[in-house]
MARMI-568231 format. One record per residue: residue number from 0; y, z, x of N, C-alpha, C in turn; residue in three letters; chain. Coordinates in Angstrom, 2 decimals. Each point is the difference from the previous one (the first is absolute). Last residue first. Layout:
+------+---------+---------+---------+---------+---------+---------+---------+---------+---------+------+-------+
| resi |    n_yy |    n_zz |    n_xx |   ca_yy |   ca_zz |   ca_xx |    c_yy |    c_zz |    c_xx | resn | chain |
+------+---------+---------+---------+---------+---------+---------+---------+---------+---------+------+-------+
|  NUM |       Y |       Z |       X |       Y |       Z |       X |       Y |       Z |       X |  ALA |     A |
...
+------+---------+---------+---------+---------+---------+---------+---------+---------+---------+------+-------+
REM end
This chain:
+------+---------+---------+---------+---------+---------+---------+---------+---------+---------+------+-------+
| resi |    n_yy |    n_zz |    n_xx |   ca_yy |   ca_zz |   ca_xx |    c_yy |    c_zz |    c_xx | resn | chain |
+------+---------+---------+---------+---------+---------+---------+---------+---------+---------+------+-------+
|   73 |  134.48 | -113.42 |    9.13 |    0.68 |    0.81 |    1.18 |   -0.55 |   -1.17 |    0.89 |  UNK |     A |
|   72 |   -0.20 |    0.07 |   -5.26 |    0.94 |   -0.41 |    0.89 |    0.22 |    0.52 |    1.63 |  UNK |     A |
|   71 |   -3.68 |    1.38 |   -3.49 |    0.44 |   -1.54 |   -0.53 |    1.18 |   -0.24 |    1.12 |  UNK |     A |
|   70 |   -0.72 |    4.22 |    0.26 |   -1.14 |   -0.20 |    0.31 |   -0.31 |   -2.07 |    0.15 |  UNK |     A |
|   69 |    4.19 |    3.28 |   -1.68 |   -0.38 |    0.12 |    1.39 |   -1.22 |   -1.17 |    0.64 |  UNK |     A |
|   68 |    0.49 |    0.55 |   -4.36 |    0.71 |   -0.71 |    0.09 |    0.32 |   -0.29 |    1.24 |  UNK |     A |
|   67 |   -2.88 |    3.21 |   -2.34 |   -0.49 |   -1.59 |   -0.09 |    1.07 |   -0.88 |    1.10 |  UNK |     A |
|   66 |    0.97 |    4.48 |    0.09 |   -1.00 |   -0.03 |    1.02 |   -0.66 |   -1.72 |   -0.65 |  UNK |     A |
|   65 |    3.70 |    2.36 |   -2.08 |    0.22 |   -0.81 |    0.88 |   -1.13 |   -0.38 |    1.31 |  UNK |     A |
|   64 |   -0.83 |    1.61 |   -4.62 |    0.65 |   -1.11 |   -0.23 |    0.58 |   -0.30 |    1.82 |  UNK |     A |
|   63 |   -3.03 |    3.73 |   -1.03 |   -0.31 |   -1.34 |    0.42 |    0.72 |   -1.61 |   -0.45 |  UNK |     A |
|   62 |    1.96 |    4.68 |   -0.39 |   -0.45 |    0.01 |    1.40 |   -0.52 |   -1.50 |    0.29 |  UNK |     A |
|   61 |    3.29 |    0.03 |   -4.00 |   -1.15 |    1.03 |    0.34 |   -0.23 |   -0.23 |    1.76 |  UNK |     A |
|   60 |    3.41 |   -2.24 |   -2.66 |    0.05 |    0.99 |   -0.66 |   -1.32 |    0.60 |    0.66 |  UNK |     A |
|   59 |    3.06 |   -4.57 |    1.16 |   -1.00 |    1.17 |    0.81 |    0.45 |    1.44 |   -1.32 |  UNK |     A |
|   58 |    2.28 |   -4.03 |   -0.36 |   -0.94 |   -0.28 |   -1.11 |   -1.44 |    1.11 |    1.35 |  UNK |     A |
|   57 |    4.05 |   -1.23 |    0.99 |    0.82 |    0.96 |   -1.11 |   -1.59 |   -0.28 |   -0.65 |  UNK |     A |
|   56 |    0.84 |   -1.57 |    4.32 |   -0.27 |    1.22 |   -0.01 |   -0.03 |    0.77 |   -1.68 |  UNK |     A |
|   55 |    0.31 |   -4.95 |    0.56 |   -1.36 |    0.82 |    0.14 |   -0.19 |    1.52 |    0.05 |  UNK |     A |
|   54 |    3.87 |   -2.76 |   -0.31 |   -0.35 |    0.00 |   -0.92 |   -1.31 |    0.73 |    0.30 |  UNK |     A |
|   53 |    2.56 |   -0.10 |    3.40 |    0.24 |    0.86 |   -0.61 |   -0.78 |   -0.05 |   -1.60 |  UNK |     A |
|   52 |   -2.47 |   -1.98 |    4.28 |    1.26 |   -0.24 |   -0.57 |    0.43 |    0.87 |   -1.27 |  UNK |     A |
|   51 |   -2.07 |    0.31 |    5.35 |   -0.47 |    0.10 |   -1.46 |    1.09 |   -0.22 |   -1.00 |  UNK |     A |
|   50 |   -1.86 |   -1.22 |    5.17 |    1.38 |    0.25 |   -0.56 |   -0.80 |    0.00 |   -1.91 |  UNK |     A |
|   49 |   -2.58 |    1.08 |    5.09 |    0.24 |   -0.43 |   -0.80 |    1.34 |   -0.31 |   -0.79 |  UNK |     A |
|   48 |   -2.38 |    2.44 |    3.71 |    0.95 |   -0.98 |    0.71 |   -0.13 |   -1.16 |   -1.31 |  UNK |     A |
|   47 |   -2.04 |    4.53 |    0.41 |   -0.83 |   -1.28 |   -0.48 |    0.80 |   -1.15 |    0.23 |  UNK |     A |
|   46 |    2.25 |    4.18 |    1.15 |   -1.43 |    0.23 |   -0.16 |   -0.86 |   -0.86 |    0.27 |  UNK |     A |
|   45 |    4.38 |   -0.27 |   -2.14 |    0.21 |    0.04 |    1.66 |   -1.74 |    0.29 |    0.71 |  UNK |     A |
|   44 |    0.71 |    0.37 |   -4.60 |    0.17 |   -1.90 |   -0.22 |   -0.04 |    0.16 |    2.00 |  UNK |     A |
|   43 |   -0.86 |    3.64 |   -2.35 |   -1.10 |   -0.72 |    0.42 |    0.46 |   -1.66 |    0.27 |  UNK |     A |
|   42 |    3.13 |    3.88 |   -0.56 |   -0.99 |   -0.18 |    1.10 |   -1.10 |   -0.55 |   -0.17 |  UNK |     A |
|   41 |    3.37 |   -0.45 |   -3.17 |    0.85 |   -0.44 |    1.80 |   -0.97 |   -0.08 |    0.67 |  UNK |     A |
|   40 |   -1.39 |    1.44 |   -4.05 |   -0.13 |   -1.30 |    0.14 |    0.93 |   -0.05 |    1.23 |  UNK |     A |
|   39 |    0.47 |    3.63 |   -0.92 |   -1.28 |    0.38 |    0.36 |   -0.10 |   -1.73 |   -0.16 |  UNK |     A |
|   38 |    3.97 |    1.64 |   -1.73 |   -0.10 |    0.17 |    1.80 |   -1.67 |   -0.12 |    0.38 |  UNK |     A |
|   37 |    1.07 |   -0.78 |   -4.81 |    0.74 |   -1.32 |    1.30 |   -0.26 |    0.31 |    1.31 |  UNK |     A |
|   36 |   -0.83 |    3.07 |   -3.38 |   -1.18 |   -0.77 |    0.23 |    0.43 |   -1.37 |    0.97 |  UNK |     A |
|   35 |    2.42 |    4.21 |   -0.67 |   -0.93 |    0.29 |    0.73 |   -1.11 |   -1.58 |    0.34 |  UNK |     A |
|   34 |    3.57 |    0.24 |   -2.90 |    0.74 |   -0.38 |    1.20 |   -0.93 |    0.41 |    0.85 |  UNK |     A |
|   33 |   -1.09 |   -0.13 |   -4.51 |    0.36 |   -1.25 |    0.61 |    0.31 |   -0.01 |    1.47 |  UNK |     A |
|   32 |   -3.04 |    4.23 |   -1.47 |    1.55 |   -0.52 |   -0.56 |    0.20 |   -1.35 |    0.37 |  UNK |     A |
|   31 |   -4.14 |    3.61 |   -0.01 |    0.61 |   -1.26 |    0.63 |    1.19 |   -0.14 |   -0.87 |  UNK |     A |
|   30 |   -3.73 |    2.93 |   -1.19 |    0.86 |    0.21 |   -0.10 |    0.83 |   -0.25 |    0.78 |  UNK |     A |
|   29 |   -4.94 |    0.00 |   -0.76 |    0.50 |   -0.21 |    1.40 |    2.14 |    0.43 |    0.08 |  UNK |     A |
|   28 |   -3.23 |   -0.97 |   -4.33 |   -0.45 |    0.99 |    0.70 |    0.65 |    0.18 |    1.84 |  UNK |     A |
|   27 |    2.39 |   -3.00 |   -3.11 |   -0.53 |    1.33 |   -1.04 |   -0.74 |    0.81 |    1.12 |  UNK |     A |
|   26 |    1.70 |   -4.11 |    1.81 |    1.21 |    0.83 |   -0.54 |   -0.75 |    1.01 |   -0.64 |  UNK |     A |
|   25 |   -2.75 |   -2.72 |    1.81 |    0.65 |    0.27 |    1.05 |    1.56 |    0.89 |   -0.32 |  UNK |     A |
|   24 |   -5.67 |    0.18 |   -1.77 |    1.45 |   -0.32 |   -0.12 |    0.91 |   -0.04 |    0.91 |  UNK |     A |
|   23 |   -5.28 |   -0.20 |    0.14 |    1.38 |    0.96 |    0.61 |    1.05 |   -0.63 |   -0.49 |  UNK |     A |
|   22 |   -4.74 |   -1.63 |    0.38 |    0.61 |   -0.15 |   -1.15 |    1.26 |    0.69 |    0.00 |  UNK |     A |
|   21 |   -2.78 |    0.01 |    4.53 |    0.60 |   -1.84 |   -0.65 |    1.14 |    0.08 |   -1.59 |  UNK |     A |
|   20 |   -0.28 |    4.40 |    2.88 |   -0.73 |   -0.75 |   -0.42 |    0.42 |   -1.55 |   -0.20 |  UNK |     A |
|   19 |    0.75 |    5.74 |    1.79 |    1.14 |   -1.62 |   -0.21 |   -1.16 |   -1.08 |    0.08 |  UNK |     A |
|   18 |   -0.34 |    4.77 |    0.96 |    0.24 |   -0.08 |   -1.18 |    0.48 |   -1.31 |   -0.66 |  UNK |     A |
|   17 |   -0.45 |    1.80 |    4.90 |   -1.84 |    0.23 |   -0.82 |    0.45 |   -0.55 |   -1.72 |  UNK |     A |
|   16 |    3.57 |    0.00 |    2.55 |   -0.67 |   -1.38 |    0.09 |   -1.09 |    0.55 |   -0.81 |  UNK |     A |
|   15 |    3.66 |    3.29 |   -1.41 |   -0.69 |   -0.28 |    0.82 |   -0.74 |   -1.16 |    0.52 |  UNK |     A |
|   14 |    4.90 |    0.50 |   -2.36 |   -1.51 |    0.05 |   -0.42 |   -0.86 |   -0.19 |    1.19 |  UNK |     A |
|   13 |    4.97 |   -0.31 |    0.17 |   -0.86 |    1.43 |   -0.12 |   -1.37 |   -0.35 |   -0.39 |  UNK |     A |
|   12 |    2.95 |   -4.11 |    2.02 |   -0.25 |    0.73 |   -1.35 |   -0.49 |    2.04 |    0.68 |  UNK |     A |
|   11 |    0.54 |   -4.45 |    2.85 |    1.49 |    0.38 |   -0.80 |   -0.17 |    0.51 |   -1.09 |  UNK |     A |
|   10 |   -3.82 |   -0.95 |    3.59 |    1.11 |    1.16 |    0.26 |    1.36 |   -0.13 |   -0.67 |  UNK |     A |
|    9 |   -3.88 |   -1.65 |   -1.49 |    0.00 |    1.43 |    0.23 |    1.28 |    0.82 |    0.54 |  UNK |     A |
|    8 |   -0.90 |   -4.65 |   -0.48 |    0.70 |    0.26 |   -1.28 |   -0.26 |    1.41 |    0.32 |  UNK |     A |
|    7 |   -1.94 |   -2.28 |    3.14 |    1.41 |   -0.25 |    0.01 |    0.47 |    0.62 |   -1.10 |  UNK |     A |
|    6 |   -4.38 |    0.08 |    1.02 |    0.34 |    0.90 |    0.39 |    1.93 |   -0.42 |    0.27 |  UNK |     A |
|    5 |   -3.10 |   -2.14 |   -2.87 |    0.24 |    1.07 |   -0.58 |    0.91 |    0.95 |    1.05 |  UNK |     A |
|    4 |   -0.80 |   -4.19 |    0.88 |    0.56 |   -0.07 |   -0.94 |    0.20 |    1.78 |    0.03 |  UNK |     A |
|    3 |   -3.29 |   -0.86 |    2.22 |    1.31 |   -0.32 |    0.79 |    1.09 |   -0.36 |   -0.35 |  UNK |     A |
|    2 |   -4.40 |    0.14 |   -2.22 |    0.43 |    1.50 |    0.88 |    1.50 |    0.22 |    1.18 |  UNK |     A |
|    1 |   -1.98 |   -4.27 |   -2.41 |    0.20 |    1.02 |   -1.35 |    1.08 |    1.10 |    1.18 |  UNK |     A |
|    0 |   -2.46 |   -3.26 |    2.24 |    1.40 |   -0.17 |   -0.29 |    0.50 |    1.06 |   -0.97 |  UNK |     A |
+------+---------+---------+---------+---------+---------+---------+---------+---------+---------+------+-------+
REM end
């Protein structure tokens, strides 16, 4: 799952995947914006035919914050 995480956030950042880890900031090292990080919960919520609730998105600060959460709920 990690890798399929990663390869979504690849494609709304510059940072290479080879470079995108569990500990990866999603605003400091990945340099995501709110509006990047909503569109990327669109796709795993369409993805994983999940619904994530906004309180949750605000508490995704790293790679493996949404890969626990992915993982616990799909």
């Amino acid at each position: 799952m990690l890798q399929e995480i990663i390869d979504v956030l690849a494609q709304y950042t510059d940072v290479p995947s080879e470079q995108i880890n569990e500990t990866s900031s999603l605003i400091d090292d990945l340099e995501l914006n709110s509006f990047d990080v909503m569109t990327i919960v669109a796709d795993f919520e369409e993805q994983y035919d999940i619904h994530i609730p906004d309180e949750q998105i605000m508490e995704f600060k790293t790679v493996a914050d949404i890969e626990e959460y992915l993982e616990k709920n799909r």
